[in-house]
TIMI-2910 file (N, C-alpha, C, CB; in pm, 1 decimal, decimal comma, always signed):
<rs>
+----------+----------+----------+----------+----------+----------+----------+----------+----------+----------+----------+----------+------+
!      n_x !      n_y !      n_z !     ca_x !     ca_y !     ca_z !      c_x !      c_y !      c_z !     cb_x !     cb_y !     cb_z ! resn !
+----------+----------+----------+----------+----------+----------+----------+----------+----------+----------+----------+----------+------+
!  -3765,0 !  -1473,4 !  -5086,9 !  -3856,6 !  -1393,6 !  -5167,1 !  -3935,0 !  -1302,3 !  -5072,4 !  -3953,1 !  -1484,8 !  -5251,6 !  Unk !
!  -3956,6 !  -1181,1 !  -5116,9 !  -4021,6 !  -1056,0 !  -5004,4 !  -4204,2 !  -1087,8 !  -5085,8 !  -3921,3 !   -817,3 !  -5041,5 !  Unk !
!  -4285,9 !  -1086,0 !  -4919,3 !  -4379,5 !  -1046,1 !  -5008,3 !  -4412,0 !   -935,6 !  -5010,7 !  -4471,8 !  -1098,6 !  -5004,7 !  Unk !
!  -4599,5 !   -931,4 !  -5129,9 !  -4599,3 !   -833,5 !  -5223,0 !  -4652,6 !   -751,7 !  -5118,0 !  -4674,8 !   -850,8 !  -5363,2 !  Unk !
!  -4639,4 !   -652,1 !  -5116,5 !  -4648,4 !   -500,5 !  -5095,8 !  -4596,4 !   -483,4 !  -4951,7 !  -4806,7 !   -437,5 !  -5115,1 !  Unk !
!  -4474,9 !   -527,1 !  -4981,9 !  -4368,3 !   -510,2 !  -4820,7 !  -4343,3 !   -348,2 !  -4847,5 !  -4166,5 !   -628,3 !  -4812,8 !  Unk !
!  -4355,1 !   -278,1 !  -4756,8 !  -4261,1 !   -178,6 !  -4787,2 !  -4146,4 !   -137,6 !  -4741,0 !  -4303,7 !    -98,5 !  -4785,6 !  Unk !
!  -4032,6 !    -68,7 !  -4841,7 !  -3915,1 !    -95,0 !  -4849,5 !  -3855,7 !    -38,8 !  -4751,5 !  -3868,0 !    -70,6 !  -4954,4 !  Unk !
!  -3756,2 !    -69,7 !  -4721,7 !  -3657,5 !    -55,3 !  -4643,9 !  -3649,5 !   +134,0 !  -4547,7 !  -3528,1 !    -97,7 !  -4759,8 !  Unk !
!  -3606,6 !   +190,1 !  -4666,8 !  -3624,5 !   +290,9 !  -4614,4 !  -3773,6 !   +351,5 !  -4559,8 !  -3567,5 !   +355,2 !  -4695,4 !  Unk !
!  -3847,9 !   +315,9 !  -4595,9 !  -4023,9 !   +342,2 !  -4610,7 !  -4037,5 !   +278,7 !  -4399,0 !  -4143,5 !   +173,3 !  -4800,9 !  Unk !
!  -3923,4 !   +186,7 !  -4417,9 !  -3977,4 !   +150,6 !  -4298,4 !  -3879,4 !   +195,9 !  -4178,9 !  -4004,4 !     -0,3 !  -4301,5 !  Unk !
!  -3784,5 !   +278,2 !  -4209,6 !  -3690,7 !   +349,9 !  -4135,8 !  -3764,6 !   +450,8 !  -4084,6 !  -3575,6 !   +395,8 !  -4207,6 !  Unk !
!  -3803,4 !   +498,1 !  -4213,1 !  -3860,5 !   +633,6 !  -4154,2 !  -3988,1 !   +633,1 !  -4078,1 !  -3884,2 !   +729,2 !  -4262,8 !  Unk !
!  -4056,0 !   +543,6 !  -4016,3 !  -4168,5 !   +522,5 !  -3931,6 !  -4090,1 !   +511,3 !  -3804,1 !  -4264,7 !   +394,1 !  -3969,2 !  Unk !
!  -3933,4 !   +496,4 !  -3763,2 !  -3848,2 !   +484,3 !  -3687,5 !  -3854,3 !   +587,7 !  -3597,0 !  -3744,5 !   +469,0 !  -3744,3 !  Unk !
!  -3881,7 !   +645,6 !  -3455,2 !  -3894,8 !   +706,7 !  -3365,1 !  -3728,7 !   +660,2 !  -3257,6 !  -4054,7 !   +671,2 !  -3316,5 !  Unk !
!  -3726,3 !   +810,7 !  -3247,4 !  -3564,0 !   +849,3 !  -3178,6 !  -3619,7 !   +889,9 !  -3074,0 !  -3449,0 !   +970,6 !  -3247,0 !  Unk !
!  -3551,7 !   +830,4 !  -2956,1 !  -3521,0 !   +883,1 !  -2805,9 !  -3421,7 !  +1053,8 !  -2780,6 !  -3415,6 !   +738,4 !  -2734,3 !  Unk !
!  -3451,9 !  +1137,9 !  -2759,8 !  -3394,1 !  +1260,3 !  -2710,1 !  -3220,9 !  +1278,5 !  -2692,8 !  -3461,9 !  +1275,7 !  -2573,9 !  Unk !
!  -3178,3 !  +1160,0 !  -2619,0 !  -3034,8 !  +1122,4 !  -2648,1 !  -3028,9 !  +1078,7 !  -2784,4 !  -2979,0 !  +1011,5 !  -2555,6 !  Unk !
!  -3077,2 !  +1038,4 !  -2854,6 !  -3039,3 !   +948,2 !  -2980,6 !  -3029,1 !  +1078,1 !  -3062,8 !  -3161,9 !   +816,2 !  -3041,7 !  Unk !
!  -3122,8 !  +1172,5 !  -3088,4 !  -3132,0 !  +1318,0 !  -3118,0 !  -3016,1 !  +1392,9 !  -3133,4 !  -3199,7 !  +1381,0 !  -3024,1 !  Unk !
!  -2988,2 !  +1411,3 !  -2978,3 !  -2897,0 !  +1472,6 !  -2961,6 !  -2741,3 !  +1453,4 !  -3014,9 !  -2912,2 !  +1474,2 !  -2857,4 !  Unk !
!  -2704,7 !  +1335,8 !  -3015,2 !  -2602,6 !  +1245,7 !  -3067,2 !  -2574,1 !  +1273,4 !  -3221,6 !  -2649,5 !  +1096,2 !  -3044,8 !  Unk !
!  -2659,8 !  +1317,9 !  -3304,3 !  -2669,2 !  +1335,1 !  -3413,1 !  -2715,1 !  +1493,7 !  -3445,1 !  -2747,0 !  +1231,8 !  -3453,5 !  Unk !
!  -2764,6 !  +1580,3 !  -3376,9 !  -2754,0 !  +1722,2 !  -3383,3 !  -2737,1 !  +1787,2 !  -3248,5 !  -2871,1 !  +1776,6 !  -3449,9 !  Unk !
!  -2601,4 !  +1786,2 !  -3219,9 !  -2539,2 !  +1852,6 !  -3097,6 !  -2536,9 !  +1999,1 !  -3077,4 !  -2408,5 !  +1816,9 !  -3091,2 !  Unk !
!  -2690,8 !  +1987,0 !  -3023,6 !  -2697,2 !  +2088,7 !  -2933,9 !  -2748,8 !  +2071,5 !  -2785,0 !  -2770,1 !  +2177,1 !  -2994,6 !  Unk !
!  -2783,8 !  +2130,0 !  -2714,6 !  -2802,1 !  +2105,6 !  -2577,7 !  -2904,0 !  +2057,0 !  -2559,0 !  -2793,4 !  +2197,4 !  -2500,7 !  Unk !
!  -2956,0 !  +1991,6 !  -2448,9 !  -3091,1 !  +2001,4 !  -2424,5 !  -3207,4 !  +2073,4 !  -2360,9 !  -3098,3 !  +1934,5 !  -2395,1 !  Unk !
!  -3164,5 !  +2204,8 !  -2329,8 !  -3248,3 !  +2311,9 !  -2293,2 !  -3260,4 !  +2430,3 !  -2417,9 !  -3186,2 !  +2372,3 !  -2154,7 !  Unk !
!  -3115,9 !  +2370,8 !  -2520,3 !  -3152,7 !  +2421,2 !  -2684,9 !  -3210,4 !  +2373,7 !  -2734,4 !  -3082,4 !  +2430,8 !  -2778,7 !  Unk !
!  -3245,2 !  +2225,1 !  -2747,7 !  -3344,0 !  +2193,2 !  -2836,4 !  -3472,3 !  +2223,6 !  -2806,2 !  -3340,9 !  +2074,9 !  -2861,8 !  Unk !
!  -3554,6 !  +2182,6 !  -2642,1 !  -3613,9 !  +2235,5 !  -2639,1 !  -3673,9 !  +2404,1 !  -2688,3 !  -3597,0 !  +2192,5 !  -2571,1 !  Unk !
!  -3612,4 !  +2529,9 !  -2646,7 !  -3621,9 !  +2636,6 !  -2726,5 !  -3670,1 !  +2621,9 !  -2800,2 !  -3548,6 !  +2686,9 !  -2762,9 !  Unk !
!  -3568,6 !  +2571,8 !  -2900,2 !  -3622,5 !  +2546,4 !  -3104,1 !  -3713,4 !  +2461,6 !  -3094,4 !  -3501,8 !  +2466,9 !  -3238,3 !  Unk !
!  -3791,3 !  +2396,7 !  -3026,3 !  -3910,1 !  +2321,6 !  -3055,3 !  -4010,9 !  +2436,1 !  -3022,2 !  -3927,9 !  +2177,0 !  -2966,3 !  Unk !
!  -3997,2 !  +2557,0 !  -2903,8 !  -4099,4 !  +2629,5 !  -2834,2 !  -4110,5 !  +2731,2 !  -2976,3 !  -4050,2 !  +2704,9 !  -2661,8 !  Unk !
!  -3989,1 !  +2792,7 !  -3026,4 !  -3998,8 !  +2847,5 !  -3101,9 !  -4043,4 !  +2816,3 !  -3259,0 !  -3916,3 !  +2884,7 !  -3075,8 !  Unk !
!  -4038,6 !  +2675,4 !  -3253,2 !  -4069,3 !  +2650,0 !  -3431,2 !  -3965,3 !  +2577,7 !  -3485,7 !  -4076,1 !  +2792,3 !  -3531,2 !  Unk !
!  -3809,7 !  +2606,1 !  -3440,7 !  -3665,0 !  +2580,8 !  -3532,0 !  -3703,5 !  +2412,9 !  -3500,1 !  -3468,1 !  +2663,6 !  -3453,9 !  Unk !
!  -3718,2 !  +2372,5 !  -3416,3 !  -3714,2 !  +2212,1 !  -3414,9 !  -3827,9 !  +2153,8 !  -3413,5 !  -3649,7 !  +2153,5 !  -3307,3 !  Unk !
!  -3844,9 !  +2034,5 !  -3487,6 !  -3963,1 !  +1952,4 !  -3483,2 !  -4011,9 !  +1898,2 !  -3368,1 !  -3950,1 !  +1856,9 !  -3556,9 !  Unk !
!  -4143,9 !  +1874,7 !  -3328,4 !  -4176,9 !  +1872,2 !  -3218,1 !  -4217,7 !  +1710,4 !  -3196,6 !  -4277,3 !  +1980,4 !  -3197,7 !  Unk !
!  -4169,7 !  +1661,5 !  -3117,9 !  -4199,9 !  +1526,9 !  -3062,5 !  -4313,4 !  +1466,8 !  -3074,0 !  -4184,3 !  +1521,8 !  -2946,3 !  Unk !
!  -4354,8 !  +1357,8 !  -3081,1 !  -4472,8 !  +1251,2 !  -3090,7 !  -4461,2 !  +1176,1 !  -2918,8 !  -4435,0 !  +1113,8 !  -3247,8 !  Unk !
!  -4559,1 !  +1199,4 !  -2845,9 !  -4560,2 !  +1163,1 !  -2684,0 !  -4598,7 !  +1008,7 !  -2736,4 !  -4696,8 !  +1262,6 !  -2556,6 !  Unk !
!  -4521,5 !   +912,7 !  -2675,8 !  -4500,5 !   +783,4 !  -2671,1 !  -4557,7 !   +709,5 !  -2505,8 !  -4335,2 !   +771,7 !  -2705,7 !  Unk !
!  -4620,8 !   +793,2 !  -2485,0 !  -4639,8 !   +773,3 !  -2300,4 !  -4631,6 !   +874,6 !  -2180,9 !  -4532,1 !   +685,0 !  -2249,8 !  Unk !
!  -4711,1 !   +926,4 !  -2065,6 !  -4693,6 !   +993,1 !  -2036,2 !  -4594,1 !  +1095,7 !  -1989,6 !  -4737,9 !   +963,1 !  -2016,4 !  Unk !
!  -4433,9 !  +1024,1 !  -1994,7 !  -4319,6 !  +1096,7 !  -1987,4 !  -4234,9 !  +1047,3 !  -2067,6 !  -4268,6 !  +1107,6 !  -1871,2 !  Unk !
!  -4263,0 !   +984,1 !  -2145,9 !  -4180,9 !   +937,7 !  -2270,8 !  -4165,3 !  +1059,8 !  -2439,4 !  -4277,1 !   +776,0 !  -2313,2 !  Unk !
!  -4146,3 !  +1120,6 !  -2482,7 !  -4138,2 !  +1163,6 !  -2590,1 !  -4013,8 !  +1122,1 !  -2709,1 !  -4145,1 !  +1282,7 !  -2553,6 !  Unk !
!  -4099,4 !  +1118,2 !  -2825,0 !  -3920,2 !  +1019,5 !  -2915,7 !  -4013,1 !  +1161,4 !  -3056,2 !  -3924,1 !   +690,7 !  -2986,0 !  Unk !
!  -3914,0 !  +1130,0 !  -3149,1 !  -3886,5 !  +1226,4 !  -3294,3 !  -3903,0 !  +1099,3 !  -3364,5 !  -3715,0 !  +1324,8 !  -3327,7 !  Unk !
!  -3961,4 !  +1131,7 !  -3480,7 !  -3968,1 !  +1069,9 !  -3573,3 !  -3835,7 !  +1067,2 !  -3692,0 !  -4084,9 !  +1112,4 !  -3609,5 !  Unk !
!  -3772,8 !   +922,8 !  -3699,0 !  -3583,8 !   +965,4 !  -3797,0 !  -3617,0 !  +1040,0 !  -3924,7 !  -3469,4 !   +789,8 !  -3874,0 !  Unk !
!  -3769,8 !  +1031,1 !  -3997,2 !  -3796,3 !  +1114,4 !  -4121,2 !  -3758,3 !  +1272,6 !  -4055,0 !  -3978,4 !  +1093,4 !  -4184,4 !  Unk !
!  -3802,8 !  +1295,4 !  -3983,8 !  -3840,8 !  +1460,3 !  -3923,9 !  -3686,7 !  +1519,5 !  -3891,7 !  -3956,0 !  +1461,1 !  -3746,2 !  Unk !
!  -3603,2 !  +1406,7 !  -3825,8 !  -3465,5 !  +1449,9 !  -3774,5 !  -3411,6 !  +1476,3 !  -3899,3 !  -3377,1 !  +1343,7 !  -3685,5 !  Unk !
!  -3383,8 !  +1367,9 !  -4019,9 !  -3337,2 !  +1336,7 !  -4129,9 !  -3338,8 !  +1481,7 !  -4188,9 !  -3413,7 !  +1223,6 !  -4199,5 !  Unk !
!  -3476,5 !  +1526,0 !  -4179,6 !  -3523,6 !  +1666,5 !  -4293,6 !  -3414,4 !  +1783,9 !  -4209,9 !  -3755,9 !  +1732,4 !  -4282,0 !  Unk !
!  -3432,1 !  +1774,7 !  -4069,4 !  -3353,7 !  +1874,4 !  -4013,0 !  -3222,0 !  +1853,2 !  -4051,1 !  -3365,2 !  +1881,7 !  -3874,3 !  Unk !
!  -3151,0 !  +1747,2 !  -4041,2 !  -3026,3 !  +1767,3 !  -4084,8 !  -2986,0 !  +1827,9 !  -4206,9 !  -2978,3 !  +1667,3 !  -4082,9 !  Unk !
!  -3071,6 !  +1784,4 !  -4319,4 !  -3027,5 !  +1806,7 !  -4436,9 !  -3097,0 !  +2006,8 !  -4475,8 !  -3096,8 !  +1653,7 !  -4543,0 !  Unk !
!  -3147,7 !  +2059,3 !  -4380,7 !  -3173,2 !  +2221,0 !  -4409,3 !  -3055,8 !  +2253,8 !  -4375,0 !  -3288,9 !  +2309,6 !  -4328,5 !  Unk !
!  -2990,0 !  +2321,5 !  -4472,7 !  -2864,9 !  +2419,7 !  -4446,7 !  -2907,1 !  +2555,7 !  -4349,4 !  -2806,0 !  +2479,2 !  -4607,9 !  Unk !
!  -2801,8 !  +2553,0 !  -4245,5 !  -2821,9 !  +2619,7 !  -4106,2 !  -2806,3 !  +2792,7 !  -4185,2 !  -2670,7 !  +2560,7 !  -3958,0 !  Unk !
!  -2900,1 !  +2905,4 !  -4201,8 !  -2889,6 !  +2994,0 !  -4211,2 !  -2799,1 !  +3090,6 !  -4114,2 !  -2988,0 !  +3002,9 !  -4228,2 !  Unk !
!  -2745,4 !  +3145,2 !  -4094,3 !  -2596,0 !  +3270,3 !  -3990,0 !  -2704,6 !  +3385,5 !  -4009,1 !  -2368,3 !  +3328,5 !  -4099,9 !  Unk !
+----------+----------+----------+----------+----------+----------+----------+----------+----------+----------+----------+----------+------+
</rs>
């Protein structure tokens, strides 16, 4: 039996923070491209986890995947 006011599954995915490789693995582009698109706006910008640590939040990646890439 779950208790009451667990939150669900996905609710708790998405509090889930990605490492830069983990990122990348799942939107292959470079890593002097992603950076760019973060300087410029196109990519979401990291949550600092420690002074040389930076990770993405999987909600934030998730949203990027699913915007259809404008040409």
């Amino acid at each position: 039996m779950w208790p009451r006011g667990r939150r669900s599954l996905t609710a708790l995915i998405s509090t889930i923070h990605m490492r830069l490789p983990a990122v990348l693995s799942v939107f292959p582009v470079s890593r002097s491209t992603w950076w760019a698109g973060i300087s410029t706006g196109r990519f979401p910008k990291g949550v600092k986890l420690g002074p040389r640590i930076t990770a993405w939040k999987v909600e934030d990646i998730r949203k990027l995947i699913e915007i259809p890439e404008v040409a």
